[in-house]
C-alpha positions as CSV (number, residue, x, y, z in Angstrom):
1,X,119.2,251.6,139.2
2,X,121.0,254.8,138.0
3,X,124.8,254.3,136.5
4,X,127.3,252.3,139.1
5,X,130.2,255.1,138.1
6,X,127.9,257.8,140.1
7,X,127.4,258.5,144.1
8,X,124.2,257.9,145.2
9,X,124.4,261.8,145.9
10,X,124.9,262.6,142.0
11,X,123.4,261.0,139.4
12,X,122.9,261.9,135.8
13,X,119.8,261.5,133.3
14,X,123.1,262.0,130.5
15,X,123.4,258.4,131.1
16,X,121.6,255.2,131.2
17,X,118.9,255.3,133.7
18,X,118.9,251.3,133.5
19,X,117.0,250.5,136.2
20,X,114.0,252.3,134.6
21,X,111.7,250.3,132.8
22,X,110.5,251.2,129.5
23,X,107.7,250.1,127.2
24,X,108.7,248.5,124.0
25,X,112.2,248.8,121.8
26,X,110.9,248.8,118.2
27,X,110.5,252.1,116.6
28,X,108.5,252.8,112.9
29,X,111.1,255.0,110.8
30,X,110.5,255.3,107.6
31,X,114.4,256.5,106.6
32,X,118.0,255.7,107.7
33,X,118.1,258.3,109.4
34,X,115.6,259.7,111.5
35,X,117.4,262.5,113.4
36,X,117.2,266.7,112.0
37,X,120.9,267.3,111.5
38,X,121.2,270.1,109.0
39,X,118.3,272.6,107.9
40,X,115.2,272.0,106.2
41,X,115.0,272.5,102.1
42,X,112.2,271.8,99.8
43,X,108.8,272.8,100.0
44,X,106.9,272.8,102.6
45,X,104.6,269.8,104.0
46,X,100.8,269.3,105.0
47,X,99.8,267.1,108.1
48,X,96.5,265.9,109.1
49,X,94.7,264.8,112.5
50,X,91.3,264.7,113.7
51,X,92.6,265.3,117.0
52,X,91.3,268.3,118.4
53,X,93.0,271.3,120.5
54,X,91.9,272.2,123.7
55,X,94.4,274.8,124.4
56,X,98.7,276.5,123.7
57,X,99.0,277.3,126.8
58,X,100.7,274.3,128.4
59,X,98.9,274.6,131.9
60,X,95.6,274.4,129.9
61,X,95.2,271.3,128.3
62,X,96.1,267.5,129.2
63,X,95.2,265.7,125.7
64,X,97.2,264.6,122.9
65,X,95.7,266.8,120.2
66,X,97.1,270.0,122.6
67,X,100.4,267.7,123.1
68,X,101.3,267.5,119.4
69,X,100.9,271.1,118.8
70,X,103.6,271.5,121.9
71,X,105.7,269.6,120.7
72,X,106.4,270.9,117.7
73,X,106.7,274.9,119.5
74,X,107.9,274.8,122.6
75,X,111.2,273.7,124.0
76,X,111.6,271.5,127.0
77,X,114.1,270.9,129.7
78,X,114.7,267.4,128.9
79,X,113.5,265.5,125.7
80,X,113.5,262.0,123.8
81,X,115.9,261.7,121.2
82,X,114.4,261.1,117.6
83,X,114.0,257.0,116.9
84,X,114.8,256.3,120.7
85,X,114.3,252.5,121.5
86,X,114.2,253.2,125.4
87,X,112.6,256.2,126.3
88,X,115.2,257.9,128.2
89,X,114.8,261.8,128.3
90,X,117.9,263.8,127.4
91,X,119.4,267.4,127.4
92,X,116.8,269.5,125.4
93,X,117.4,273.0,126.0
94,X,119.4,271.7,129.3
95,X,123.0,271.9,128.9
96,X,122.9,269.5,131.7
97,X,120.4,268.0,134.4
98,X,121.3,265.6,137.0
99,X,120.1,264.9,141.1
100,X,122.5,266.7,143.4
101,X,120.6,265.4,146.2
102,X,118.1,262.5,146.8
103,X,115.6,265.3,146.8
104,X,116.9,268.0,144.8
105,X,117.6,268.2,140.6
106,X,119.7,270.5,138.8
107,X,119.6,271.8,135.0
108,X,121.9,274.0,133.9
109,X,120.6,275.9,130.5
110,X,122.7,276.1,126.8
111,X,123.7,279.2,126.3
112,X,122.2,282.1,124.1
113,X,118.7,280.3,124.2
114,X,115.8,282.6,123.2
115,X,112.0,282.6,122.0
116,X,111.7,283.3,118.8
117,X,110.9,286.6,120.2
118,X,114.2,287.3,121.0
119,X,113.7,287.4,124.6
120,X,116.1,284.8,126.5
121,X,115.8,282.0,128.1
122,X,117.0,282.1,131.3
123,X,116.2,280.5,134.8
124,X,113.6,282.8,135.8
125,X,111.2,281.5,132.2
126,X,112.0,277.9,134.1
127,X,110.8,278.7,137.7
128,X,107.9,280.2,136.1
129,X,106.9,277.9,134.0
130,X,106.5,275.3,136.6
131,X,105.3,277.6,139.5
132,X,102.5,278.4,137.1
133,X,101.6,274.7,136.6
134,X,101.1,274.5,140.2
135,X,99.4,277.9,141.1
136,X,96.4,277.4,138.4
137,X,96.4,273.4,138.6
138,X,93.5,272.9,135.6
139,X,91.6,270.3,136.1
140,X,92.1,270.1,132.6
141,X,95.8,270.5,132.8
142,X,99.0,268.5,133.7
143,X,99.8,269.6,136.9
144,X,98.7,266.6,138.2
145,X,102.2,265.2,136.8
146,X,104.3,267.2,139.3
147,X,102.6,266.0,142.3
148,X,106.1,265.4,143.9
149,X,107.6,269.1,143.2
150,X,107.7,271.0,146.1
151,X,109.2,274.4,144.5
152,X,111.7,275.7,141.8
153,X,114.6,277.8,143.0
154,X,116.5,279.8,140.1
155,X,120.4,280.2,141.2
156,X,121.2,282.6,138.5
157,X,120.6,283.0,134.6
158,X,121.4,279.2,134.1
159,X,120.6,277.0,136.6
160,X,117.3,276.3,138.3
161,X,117.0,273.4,141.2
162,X,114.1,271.4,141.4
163,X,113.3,270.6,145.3
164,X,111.5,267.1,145.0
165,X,108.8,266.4,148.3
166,X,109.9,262.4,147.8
167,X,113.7,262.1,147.2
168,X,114.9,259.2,144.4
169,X,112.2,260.0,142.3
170,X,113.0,257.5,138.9
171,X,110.4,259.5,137.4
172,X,111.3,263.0,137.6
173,X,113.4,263.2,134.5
174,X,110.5,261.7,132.9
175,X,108.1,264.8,134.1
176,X,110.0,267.4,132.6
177,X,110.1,265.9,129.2
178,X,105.9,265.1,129.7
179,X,103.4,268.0,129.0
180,X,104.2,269.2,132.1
181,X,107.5,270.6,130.4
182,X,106.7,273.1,127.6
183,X,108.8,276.2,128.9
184,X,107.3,279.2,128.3
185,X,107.7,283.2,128.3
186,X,107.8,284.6,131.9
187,X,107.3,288.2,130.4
188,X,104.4,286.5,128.6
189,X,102.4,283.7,130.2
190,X,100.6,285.0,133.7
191,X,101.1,283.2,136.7
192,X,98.2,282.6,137.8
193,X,95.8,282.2,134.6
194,X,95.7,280.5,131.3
195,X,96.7,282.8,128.1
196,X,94.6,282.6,125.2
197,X,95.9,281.3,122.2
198,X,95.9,284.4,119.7
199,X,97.9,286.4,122.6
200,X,100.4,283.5,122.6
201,X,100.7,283.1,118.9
202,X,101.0,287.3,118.5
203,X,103.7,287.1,121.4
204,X,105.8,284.8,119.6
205,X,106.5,282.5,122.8
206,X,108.1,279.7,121.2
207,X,111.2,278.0,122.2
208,X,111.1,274.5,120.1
209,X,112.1,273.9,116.1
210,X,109.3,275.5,114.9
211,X,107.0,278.8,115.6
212,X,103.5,278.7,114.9
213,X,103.1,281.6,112.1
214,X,98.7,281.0,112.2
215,X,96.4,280.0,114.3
216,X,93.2,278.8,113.6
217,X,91.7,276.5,116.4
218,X,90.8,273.0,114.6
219,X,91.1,274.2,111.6
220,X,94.7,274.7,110.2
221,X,97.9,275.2,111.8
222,X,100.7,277.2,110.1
223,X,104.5,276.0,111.6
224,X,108.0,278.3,110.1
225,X,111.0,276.4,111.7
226,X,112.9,278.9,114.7
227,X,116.1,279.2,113.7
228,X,116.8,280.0,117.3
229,X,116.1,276.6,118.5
230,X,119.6,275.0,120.0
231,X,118.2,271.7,121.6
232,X,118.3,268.2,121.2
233,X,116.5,267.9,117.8
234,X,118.4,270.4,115.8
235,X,117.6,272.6,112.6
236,X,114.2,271.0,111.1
237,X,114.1,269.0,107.3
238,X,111.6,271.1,106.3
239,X,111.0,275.0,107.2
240,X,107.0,275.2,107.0
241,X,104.7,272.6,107.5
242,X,100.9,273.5,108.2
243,X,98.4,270.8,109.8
244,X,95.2,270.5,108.7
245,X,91.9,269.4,111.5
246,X,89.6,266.7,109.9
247,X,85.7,266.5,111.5
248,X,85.5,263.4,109.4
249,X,88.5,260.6,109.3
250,X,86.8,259.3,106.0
251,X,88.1,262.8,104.2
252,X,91.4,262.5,106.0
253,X,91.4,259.2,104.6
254,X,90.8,260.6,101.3
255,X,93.3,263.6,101.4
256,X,96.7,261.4,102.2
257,X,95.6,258.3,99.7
258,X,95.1,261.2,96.8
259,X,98.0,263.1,98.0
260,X,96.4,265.9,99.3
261,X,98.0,265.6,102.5
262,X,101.4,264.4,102.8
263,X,101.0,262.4,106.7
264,X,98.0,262.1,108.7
265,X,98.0,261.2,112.6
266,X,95.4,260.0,115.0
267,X,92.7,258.8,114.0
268,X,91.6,256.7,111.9
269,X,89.5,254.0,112.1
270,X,90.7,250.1,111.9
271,X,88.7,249.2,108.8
272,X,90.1,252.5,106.9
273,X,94.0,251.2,108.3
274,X,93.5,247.7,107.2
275,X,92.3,248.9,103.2
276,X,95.3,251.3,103.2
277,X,97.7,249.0,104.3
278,X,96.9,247.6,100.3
279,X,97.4,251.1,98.8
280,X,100.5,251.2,97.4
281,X,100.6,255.3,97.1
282,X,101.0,255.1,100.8
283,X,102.7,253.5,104.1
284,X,101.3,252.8,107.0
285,X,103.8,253.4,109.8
286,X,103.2,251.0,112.9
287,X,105.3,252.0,115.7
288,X,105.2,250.6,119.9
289,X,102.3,250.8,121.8
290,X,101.0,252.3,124.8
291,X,97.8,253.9,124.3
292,X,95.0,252.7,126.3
293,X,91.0,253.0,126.3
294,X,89.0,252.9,129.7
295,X,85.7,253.9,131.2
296,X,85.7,256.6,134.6
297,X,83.4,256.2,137.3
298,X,82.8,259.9,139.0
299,X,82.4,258.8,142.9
300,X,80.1,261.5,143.4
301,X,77.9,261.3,140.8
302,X,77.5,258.0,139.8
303,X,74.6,255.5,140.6
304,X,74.6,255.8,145.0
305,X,77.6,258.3,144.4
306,X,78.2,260.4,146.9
307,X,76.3,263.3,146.1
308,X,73.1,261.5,145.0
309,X,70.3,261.3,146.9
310,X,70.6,257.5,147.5
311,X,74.3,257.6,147.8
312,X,76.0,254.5,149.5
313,X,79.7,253.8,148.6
314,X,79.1,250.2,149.2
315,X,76.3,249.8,146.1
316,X,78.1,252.4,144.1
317,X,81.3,249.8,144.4
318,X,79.4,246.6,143.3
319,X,78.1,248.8,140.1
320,X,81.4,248.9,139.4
321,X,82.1,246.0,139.7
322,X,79.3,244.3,138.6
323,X,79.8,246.7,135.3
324,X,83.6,245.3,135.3
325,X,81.8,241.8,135.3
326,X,80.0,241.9,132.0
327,X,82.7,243.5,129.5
328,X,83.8,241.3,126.9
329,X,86.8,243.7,126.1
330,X,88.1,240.7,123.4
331,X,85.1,241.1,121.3
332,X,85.1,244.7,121.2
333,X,88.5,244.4,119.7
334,X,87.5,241.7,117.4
335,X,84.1,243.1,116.0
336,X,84.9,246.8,116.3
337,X,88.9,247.2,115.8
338,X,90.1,244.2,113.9
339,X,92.3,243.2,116.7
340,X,94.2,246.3,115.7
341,X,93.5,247.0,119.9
342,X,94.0,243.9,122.3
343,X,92.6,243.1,125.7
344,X,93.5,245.3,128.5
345,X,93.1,243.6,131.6
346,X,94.6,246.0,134.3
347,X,96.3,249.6,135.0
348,X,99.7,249.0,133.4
349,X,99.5,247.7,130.1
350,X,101.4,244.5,128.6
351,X,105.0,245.5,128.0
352,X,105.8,247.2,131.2
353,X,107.1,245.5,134.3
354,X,104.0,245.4,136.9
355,X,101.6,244.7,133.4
356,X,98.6,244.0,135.5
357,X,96.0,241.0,135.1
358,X,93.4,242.3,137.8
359,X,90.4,242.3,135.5
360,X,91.1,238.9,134.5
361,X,91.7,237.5,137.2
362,X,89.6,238.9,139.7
363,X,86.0,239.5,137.5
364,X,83.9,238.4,134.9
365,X,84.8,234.0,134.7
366,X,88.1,234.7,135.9
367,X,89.7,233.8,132.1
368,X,89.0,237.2,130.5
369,X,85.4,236.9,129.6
370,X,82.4,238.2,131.0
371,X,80.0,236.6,133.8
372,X,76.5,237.8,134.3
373,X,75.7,235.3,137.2
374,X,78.7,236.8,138.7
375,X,77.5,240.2,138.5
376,X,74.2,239.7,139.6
377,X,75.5,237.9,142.7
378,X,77.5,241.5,143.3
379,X,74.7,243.8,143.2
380,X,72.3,241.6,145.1
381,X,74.7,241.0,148.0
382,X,74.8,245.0,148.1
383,X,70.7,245.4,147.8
384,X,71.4,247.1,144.8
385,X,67.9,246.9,142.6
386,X,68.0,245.7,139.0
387,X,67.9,247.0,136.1
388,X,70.8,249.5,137.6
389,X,70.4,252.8,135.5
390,X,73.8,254.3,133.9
391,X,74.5,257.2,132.3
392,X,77.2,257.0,129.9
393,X,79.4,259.4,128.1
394,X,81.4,258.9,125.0
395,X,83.2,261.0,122.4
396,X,82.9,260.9,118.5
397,X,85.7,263.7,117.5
398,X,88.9,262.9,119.8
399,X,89.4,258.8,119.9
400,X,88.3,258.2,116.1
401,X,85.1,257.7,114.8
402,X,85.3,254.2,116.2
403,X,84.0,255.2,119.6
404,X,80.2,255.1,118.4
405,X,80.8,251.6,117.2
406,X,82.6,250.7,120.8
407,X,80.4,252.3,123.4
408,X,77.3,251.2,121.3
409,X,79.0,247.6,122.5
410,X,79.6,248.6,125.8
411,X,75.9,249.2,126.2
412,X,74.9,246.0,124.8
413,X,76.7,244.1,127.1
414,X,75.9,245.8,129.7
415,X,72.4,245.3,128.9
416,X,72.8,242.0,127.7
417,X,71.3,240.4,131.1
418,X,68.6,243.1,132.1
419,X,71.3,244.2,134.9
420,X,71.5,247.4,133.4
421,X,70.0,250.3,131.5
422,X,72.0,252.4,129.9
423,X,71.7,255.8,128.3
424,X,74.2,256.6,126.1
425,X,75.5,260.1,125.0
426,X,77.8,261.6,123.3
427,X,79.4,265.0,122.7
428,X,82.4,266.8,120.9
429,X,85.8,267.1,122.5
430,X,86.4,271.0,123.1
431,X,82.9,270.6,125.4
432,X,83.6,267.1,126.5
433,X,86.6,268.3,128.2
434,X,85.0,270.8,130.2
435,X,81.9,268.6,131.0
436,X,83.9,265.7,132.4
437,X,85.7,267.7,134.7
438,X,82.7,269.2,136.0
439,X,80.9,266.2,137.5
440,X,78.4,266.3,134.2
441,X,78.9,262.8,133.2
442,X,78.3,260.1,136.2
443,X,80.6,257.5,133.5
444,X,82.4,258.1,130.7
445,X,85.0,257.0,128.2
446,X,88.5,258.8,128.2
447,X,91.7,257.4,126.4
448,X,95.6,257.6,127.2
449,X,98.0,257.9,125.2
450,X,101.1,258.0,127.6
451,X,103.6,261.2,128.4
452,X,106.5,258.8,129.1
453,X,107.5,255.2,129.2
454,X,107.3,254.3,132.8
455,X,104.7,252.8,134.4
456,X,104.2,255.4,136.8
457,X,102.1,257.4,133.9
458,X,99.7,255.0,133.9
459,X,98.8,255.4,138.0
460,X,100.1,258.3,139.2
461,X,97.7,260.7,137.3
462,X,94.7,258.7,137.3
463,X,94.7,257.1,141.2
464,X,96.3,259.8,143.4
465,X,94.1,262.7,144.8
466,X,93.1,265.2,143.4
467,X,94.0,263.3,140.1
468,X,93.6,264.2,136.5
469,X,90.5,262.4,136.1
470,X,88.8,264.5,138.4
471,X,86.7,261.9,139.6
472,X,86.6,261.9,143.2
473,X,88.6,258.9,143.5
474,X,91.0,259.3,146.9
475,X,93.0,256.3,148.7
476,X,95.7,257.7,151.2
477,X,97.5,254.2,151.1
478,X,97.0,254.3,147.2
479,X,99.2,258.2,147.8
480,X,101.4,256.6,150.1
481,X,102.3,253.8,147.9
482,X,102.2,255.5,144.6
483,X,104.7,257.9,146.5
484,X,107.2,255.0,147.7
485,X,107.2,253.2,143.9
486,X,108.8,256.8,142.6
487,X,111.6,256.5,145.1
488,X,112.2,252.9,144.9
489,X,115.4,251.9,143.0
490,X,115.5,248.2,142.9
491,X,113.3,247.1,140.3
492,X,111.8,244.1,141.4
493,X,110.4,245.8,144.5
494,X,109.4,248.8,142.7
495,X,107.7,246.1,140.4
496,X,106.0,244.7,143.4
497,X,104.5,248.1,144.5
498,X,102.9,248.7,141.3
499,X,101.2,245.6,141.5
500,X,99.9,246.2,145.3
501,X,98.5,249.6,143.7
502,X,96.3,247.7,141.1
503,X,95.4,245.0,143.3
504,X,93.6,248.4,145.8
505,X,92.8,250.0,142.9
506,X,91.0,247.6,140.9
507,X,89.1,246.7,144.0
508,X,87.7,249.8,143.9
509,X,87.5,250.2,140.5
510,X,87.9,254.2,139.7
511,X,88.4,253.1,135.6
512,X,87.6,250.4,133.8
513,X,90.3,249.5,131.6
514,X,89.6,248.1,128.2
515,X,91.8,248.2,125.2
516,X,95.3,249.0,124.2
517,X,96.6,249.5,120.8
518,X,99.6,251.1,118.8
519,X,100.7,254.1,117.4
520,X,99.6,254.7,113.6
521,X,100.3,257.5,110.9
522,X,99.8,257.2,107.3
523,X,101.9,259.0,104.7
524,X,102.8,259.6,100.9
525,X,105.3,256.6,99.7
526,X,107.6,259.6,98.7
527,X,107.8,260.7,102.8
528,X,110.9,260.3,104.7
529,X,111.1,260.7,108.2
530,X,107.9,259.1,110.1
531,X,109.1,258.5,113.5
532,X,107.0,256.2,115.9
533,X,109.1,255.9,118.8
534,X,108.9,255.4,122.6
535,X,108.6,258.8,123.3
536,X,105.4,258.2,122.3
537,X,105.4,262.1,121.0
538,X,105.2,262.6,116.8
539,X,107.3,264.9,115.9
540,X,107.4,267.0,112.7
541,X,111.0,268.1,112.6
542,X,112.5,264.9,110.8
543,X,110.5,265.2,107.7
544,X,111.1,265.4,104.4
545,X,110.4,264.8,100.8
């Protein structure tokens, strides 16, 4: 429930939003203190990931390697403070944002903010950039996340209104600081189609601490700090920092323990995190969880999906979850991650209220642990023949080089009983991304590495229609009731809710979840600055040597 000291009419995200519930409360930091007061000095700094980029523009991508690019470039309306313990978005380039309505939200802008074009910022850049979500809705991109934004009025140079479908939303505030939020160039980005990277990087369409000064997709990324940049992180430590992209975490592994690279981020594997953690040239910053690792079904073209030529949505439901019968998700953590992931037995993970226990409870012997009699039973009360044939999709680039190792034991135990015959395929991310939004794989594996802490990221983009997943996956209740948890303020009934949508859910079984782990990064010992926070977003701004 929002602050007491506010009408029900006006209430502020400046303040405690206490009756959301958030993830975890520890936060990694490698110095005192973690914030960007003051300008950067010093060289500049080198960054590694093997996470790859799928696109700048913010309406074109929905993955974590195009996330971490945005978030050092662009501004947003509302951000999480540096070292935050709670999650709570604040004033970013908003002067202010608060609901003046149950349905309607207003931010008011800083003055004198620009790109580091020079052009300013002003309302209209802020109806754009959200209209624009909405108008070319990628099935790659976020725009799944502002499901309940009906339209974007802008008042005058400063203030834009945001006129909600649902009024109460808890989660709004959260939306425009997710990747959903980049604000970008109305002179610049068309409204109706993606911009290609080299226009965006020649424009100069950056509002956040830093401006990208080269582009080179997947392979290096030049950042110069905008000294035009008035929101909630301030000047950055360090004016130029340039990220290198690995196609093998064994040389990113290398390049930080020889000092070749000064922090790496996402992904490397658990064996190659537990030998560093003895290198005393580096650290190995730990910070709250979150991330999750599931299997998709696509409804149509799964085994009887409902474009096959044998479809019948009551077999294709006891593949499901027959297949959710027969993963032992506690030794895939063991044997492949060193327990460095744990057990994720429904939607919301452990550490948010609503954590769900569906797959647990509900398949496999009911304690965690997988059940081929069970299973069987399933797809022979369905007429479903045996061995059931499965494609299956996975990726080696984007979720660490780990992901041969775990789908190789999803297979097995799939296999294990002669219920199923696998045939497993893989492919790299920039292709993978396209293909699984295109109804090319009939299952495959996808991660999640959350936009916010509320457990609303973890169902309202992956269970509503016309969700990000892109699998074919519709419930109206699951919409109705996905709906009512945003406007809910009590939080025991709001709790409630998002256990009634895992219980539908899980019945169905549109994902299978598997694993969730922490947040990593790996630096020199002489770094200052390595933030792993609950915004869940790694930011470059607060480091320094």
């Amino acid at each position: 429930m929002f602050d007491a000291a506010f009408t029900p009419r006006r209430r502020t995200v400046l303040l405690s939003l206490a009756g959301l519930p958030v993830l975890l409360t520890a936060c990694a930091q490698t110095s005192e203190d973690g914030g960007s007061d003051g300008g950067g000095s010093g060289d500049g700094l080198t960054a590694g990931t093997t996470d790859k980029v799928t696109a700048l523009d913010p309406a074109g991508a929905y993955d974590n390697g195009s996330s971490m690019v945005w978030t050092q470039c662009y501004g947003y309306l509302l951000n999480t403070e540096i070292g935050s313990t709670d999650g709570v978005p604040k004033p970013d380039l908003a002067d202010t944002a608060e609901f003046t309505g149950d349905a309607e939200y207003t931010v008011t802008l800083k003055d004198g903010l620009t790109f580091a074009n020079g052009n300013p910022i002003t309302a209209k850049d802020v109806k754009h950039t959200f209209d624009r979500q909405l108008a070319i809705a990628d099935p790659n991109g976020p725009s799944s996340l502002l499901a309940n934004l009906d339209s974007v009025e802008a008042v005058d140079d400063s203030t834009a209104v945001f006129h909600l479908k649902e009024g109460k939303d808890q989660t709004f505030p959260y939306v425009l600081s997710s990747p959903a939020g980049p604000i970008v160039d109305a002179s610049v980005f068309p409204a109706d189609a993606i911009l290609p990277d080299a226009d965006i990087v020649k424009a100069k369409a950056f509002s956040g601490p830093y401006q990208i000064a080269s582009f080179k997709l997947n392979e290096l990324v030049s950042y110069e700090a905008f000294d035009g940049y008035k929101g909630l992180y301030g000047a950055p430590k360090t004016p130029s920092i340039s990220t290198t992209y690995y196609a093998d975490a064994n040389n990113m592994k290398l390049d930080v323990q020889q000092g070749n690279v000064d922090v790496v981020y996402r992904s490397l594997s658990a064996t190659d995190v537990e030998s560093l953690k003895k290198d005393g040239k580096v650290t190995v910053h730990d910070g709250p969880g979150g991330e999750i690792r599931y299997i998709v079904f696509n409804f149509d073209t799964m085994p009887y999906g409902a474009k096959t030529a044998e479809a019948d949505p009551a077999k294709a439901q006891a593949v499901r979850q027959a297949a959710a019968d027969l993963i032992d998700r506690a030794a895939i953590a063991k044997d492949v991650y060193k327990d460095t992931y744990t057990p994720l037995f429904g939607y919301i993970p452990d550490g948010l209220p609503g954590a769900g226990t569906q797959f647990k409870d509900d398949y496999g012997d009911g304690q965690g642990g997988p059940d081929a009699a069970t299973a069987k039973s399933r797809l022979d009360a369905a007429g479903v023949a045996v061995p059931v044939k499965l494609s299956l999709q996975y990726n080696p680039d984007h979720y660490g080089e780990s992901s041969g190792d775990e789908y190789a034991a999803v297979k097995s135990q799939l296999e294990a009983d002669g219920l199923f015959q696998v045939d497993l395929q893989s492919t790299e991310w920039v292709q993978y991304s396209k293909d699984r939004t295109s109804d090319v794989y009939p299952a495959y594996q996808l991660g999640w590495f959350p936009d916010y802490s509320d457990a609303d990221n973890y169902l309202s983009p992956f269970f509503i229609t016309d969700n990000f997943l892109a699998n074919h996956y519709a419930d109206p209740q699951v919409d109705q009731l996905v709906a009512q948890q945003r406007s809910t303020e009590d939080p025991a009934a709001r709790e409630a809710l998002f256990q009634q949508i895992q219980d539908i859910v899980s019945t169905a079984v549109s994902t299978i979840p598997l694993l969730q782990g922490s947040q990593i990064a790996v630096s020199g010992a002489d770094l200052q600055g390595v933030t792993l926070d609950s915004s869940f977003k790694f930011r470059y701004v607060p480091l320094s040597k």
